[in-house]
C-alpha positions as CSV (number, residue, x, y, z in Angstrom):
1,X,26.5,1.5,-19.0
2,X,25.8,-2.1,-17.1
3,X,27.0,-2.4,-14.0
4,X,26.7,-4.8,-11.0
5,X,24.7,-3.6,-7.8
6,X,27.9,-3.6,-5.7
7,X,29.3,-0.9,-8.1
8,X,26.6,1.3,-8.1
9,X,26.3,0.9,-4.1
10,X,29.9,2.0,-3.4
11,X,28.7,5.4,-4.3
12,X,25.8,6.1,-3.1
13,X,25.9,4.7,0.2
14,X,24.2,7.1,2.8
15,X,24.0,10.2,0.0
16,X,21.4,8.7,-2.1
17,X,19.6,5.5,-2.9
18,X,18.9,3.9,-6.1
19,X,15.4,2.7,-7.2
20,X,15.0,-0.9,-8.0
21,X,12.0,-1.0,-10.2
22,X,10.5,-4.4,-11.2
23,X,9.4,-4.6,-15.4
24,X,7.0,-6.6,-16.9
25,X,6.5,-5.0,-20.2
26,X,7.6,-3.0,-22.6
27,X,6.1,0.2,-21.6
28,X,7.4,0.3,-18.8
29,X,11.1,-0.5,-19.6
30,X,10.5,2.6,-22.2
31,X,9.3,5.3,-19.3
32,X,12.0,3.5,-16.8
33,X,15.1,4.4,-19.2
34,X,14.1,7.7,-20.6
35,X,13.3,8.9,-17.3
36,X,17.0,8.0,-16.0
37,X,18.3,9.4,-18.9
38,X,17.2,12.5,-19.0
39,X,18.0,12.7,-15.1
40,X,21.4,11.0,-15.7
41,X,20.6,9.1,-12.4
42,X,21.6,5.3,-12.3
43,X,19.0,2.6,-11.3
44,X,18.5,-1.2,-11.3
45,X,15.9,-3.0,-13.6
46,X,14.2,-6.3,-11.5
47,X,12.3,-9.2,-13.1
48,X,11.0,-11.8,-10.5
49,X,10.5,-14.9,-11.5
50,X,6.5,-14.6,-11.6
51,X,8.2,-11.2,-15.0
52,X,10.3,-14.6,-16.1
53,X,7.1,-16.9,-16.5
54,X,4.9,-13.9,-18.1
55,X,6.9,-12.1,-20.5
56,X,10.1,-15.2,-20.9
57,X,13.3,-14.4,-19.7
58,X,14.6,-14.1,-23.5
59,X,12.2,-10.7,-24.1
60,X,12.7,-9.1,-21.0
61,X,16.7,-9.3,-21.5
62,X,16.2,-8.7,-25.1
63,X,13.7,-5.5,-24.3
64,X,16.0,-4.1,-21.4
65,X,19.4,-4.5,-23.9
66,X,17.4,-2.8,-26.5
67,X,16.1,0.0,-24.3
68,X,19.7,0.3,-23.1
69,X,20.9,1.1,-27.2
70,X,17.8,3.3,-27.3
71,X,19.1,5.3,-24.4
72,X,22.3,5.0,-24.4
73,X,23.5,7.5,-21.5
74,X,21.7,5.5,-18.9
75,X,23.9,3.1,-16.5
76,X,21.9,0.8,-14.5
77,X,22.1,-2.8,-13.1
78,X,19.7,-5.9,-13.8
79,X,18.9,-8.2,-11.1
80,X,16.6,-11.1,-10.5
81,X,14.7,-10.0,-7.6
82,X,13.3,-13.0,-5.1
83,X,15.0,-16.2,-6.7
84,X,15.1,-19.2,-5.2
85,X,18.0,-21.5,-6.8
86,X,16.3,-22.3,-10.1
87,X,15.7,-19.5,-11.3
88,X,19.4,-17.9,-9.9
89,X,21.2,-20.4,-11.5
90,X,20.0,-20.1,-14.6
91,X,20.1,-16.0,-14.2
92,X,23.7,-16.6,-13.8
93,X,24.1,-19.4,-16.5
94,X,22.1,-17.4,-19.0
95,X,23.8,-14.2,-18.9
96,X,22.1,-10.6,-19.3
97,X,22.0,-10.2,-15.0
98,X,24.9,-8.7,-12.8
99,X,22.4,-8.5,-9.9
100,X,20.8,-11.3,-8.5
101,X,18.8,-11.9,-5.0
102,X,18.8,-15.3,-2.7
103,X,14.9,-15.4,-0.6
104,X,16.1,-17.7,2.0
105,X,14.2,-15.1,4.6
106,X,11.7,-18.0,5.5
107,X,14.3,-20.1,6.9
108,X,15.9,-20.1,9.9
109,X,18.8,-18.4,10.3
110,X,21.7,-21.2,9.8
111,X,19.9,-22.0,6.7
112,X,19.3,-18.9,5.3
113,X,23.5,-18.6,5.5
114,X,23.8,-22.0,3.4
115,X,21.9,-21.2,1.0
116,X,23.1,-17.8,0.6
117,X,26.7,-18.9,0.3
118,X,26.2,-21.3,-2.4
119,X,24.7,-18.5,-4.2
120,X,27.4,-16.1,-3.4
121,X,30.2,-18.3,-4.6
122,X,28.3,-18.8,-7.8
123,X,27.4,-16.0,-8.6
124,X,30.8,-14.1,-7.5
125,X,32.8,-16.6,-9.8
126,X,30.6,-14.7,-12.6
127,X,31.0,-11.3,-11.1
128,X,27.4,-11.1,-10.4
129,X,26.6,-9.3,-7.2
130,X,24.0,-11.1,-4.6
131,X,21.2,-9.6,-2.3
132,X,20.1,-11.7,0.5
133,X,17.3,-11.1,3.0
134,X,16.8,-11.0,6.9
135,X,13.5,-11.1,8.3
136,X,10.3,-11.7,6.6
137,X,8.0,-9.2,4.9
138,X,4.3,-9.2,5.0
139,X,1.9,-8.9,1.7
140,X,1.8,-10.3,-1.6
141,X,4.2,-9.9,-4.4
142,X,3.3,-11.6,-7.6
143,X,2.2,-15.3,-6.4
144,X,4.4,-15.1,-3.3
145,X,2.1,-14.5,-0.3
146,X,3.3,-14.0,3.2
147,X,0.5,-13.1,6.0
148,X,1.0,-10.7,8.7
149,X,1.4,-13.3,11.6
150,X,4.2,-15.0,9.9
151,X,6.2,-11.9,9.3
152,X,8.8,-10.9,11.5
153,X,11.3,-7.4,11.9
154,X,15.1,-8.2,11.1
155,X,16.9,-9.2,14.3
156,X,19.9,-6.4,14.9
157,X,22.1,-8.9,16.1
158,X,21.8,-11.8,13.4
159,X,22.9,-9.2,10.8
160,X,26.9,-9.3,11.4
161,X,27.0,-12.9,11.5
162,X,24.9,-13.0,8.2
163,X,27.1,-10.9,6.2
164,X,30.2,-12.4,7.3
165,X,29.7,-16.1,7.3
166,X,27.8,-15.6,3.5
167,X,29.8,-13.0,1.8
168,X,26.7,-10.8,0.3
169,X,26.9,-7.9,-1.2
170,X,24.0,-6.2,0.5
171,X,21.1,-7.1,2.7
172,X,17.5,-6.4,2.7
173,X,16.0,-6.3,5.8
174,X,12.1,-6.0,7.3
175,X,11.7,-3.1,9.0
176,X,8.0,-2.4,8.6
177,X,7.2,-2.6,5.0
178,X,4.9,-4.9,2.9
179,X,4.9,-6.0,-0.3
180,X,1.8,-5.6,-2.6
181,X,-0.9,-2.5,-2.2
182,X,-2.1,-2.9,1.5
183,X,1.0,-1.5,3.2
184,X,1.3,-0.2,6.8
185,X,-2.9,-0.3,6.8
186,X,-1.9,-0.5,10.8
187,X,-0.2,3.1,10.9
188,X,3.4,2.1,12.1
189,X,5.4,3.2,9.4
190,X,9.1,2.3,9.1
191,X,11.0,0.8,12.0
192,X,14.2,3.3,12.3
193,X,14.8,2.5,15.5
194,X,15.4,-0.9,13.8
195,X,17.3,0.1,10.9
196,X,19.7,2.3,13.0
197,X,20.7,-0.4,15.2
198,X,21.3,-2.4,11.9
199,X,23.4,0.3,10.5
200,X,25.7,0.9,13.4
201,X,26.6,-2.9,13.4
202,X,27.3,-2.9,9.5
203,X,28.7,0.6,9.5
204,X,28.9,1.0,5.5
205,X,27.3,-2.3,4.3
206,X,24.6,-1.3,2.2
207,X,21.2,-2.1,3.0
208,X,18.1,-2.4,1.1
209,X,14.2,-1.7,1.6
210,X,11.4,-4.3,0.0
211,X,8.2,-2.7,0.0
212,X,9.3,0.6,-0.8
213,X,6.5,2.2,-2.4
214,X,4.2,4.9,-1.4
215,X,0.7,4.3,-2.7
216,X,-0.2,7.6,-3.7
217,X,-4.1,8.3,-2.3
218,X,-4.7,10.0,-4.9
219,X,-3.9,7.6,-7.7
220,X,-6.2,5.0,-5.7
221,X,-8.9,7.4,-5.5
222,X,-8.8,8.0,-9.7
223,X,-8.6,4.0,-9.6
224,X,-11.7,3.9,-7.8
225,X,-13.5,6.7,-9.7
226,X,-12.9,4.9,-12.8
227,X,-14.3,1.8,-11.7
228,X,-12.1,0.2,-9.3
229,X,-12.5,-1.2,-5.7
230,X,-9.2,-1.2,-4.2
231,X,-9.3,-0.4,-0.5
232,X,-8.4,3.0,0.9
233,X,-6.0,2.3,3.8
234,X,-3.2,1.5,2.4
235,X,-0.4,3.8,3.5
236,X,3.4,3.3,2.0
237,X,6.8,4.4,2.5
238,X,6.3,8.4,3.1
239,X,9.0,10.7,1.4
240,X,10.0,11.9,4.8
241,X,10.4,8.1,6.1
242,X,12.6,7.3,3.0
243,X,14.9,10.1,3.4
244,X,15.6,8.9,6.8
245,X,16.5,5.2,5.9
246,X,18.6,6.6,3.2
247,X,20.5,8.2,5.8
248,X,21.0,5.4,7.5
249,X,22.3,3.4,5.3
250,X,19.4,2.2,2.7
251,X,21.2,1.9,-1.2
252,X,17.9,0.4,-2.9
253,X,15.0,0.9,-3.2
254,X,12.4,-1.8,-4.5
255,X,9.4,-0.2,-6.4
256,X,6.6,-2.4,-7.8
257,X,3.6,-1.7,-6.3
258,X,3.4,1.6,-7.2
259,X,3.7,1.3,-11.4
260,X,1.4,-1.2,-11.0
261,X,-0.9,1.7,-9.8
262,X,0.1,4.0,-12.1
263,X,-1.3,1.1,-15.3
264,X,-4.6,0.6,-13.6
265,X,-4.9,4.1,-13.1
266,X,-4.2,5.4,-16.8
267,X,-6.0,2.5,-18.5
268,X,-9.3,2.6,-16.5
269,X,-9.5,6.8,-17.1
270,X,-8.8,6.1,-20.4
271,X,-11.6,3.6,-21.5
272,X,-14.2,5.3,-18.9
273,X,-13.4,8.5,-21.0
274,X,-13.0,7.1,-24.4
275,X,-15.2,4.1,-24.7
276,X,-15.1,3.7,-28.6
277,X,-11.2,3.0,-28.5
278,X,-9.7,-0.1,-28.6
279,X,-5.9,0.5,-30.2
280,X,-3.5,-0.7,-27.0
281,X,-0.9,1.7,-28.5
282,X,-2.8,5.1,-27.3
283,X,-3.1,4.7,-23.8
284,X,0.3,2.9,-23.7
285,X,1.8,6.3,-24.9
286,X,0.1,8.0,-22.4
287,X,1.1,5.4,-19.6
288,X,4.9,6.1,-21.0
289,X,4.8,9.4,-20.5
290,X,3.0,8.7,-16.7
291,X,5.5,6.2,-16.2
292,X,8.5,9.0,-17.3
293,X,6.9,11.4,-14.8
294,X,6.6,9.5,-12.1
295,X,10.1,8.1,-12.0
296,X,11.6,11.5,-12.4
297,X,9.7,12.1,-8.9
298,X,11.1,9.3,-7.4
299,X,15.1,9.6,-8.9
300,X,14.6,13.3,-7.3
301,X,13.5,12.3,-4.5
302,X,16.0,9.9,-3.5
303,X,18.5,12.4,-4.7
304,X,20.0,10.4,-7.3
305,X,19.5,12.9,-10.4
306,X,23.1,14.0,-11.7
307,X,24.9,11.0,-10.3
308,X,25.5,8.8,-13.3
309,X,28.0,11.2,-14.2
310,X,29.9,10.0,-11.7
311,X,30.0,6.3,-13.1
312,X,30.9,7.9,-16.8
313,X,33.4,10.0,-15.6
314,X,35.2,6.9,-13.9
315,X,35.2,5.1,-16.8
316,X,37.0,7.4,-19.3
């Protein structure tokens, strides 16, 4: 079942959140779906526009409505994540999306509300819901790269203004994450003294959280055994970080960094252990089935297993 964001979000607002996992290839749309099916727990399929230019918008709409026939119980959103106006209006033009997301963070404030607005009454007019961003994360995300002196924590009392004057459907706001695999290598961890004050001013709004994954040390350290060289001190969201901010308010959560992982991870074991293959299909099965596992961790741990039934249910 397709829904918009702002449908899924009127549910699960402060009970659970929802991953928001961004897809490249098909693999990964394959271990995304059957995990949520076999969970029955809704989520949101991204492609940035970096996905767009790789893969063509065409095949990752066409693979995500084929994956949605395959697995057929599933209900779920797709949104454009990080669009600037070219790429949104042709997300909304084109069809396939009922999500999309307006990065206007880098401007200042009055700005970031025009811009927003024009998206909102676009997008609206199609019934496509819009994400819009306050304060600037650090990192790198695809070819987007934003250094750690020009990021910047959401300001608690731009937030009302924001929502009001542009007519968003739900914010994402920096409170101490970072985009890419070098998160929180300073040790601060989630802002929630932030994200409270945020919450209390948009009692019920739903917020969401960039950055959110968790960089599992021990996936880096298999990386590294098998070859790699990534650095050991990164540090993501921890699981008792993210149940907090779901608490208070956090409806979505972005995952990237972490599947990205999870590929190097399987792929470097398996050609270190099995040098004389070179069929791509075997160690994509086995990244399927890594990629299943995974997201069943994460749909449990937000506490969104069992709540699609809630969508189907409303619908008959």
């Amino acid at each position: 079942m397709l829904l918009t964001t702002k449908e899924i979000f009127s549910k699960c607002y402060g009970q659970y959140a929802v991953p928001a996992v961004n897809v490249f290839f098909m693999e990964e749309i394959h271990g995304l779906f059957a995990a949520a099916q076999e969970a029955k727990a809704p989520f949101i399929v991204q492609t940035t526009p970096f996905a767009r230019d790789y893969a063509n918008a065409h095949m990752l709409l066409a693979m995500i409505q084929a994956a949605a026939k395959i697995y057929p119980q599933t209900v779920y959103a797709v949104h454009l994540d990080h669009g600037y106006e070219a790429h949104i209006w042709d997300a909304i033009e084109s069809g396939g999306y009922t999500s999309v997301m307006i990065d206007a963070s880098h401007d200042d404030l009055e700005k970031n509300i025009g811009r927003t607005k024009a998206v909102v009454e676009k997008a609206h007019a199609k019934n496509i819901s819009v994400e819009a961003e306050l304060g600037v994360l650090a990192g790198v995300e695809d070819d987007l790269t934003v250094e750690a002196a020009h990021s910047f924590y959401t300001n608690p009392k731009d937030v009302e203004t924001f929502v009001n004057q542009t007519g968003c459907d739900s914010l994402a706001i920096a409170v101490g994450t970072s985009h890419g695999a070098y998160k929180f290598s300073g040790g601060q961890g989630l802002q929630l003294q932030i994200l409270k004050e945020i919450q209390q001013r948009l009692s019920g709004f739903p917020l969401v959280l960039h950055g959110g994954s968790n960089v599992n040390e021990e996936v880096v350290r298999r990386i590294n055994a098998a070859g790699g060289k990534l650095k050991t001190d990164a540090k993501g969201v921890q699981e008792d970080e993210l149940k907090k901010a779901i608490a208070l308010g956090i409806c979505k959560v972005n995952i990237a960094t972490d599947t990205r992982l999870l590929w190097t991870m399987v792929n470097r074991e398996f050609f270190r252990d099995r040098p004389d293959e070179f069929a791509p299909t075997t160690p994509g099965k086995i990244f399927m089935e890594t990629y299943k596992a995974f997201m069943l961790k994460k749909f449990e741990l937000m506490e969104a297993v069992g709540k699609s039934l809630e969508f189907v249910i409303c619908d008959l």
